[in-house]
N, C-alpha and C positions, 0 to 999 in steps of 0.2 A: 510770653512776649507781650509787653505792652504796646500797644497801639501808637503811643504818644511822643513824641521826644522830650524829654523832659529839661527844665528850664536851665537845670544846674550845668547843661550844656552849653548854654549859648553864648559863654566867653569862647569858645575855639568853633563857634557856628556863628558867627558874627555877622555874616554876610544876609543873615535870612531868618527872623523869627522863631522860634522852636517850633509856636501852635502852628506854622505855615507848613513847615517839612513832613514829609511824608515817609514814614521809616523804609517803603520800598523802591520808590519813586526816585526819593534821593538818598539811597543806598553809600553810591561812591562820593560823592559830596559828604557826607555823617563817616563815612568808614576811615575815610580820607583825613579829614579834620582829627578825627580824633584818635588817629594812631599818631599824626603826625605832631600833634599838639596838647591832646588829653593827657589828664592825670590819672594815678593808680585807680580812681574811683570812675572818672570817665573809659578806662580802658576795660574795668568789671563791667560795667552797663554795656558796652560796645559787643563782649562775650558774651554775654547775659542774655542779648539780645539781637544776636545775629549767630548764624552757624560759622564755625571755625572754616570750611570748605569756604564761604561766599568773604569772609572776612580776607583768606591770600587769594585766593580770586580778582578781589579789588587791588590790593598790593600788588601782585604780579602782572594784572594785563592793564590796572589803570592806573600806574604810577603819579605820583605829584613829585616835584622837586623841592621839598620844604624838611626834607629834615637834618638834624643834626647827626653825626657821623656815631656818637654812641648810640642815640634813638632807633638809626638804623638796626646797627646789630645787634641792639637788644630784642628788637621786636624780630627780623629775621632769625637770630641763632636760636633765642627763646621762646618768647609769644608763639610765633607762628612755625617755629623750628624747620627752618629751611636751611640750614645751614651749607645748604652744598653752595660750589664754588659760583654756578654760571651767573649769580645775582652782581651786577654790578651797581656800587654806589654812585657812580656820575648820572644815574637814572633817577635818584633817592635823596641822595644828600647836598643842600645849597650851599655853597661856597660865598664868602663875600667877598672877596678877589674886587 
């Protein structure tokens, strides 16, 4: 596991420098962004670089409201295979109502 965040992240880390972020410090902030907005290569590094336990860890107790309703279920039925019923997406997925 690297130490570093690496730069190719900071279009979906926008908010805060890569060199500043700290990979455990700001765990749910990195885990967060880049499930909910990372691509096939930022969701490899995300796995690559965090244990799958800490990765729905973050998912499940420290939800964001920012994703899209397939991003959801791909990442719950798959990635992280939760597929049981009690996840609900009004927690998960942002509506633009």
């Amino acid at each position: 596991m690297s130490s570093k965040v690496p730069k190719f992240l900071q279009g979906v880390l926008w908010s805060v420098p890569c060199e500043k972020l700290n990979l455990e410090k700001d765990k749910v902030y990195i885990i967060n962004q880049v499930l909910s907005l990372g691509t096939l290569e930022m969701l490899k590094w995300l796995f690559a670089n965090y244990q799958t336990a800490a990765i729905k860890e973050v998912f499940l107790e420290k939800p964001i409201r920012d994703y899209t309703t397939s991003r959801f279920h791909l990442l719950k039925d798959y990635l992280l295979s939760l597929s049981d019923d009690f996840l609900s997406s009004k927690r998960y997925v942002r509506d633009f109502l």
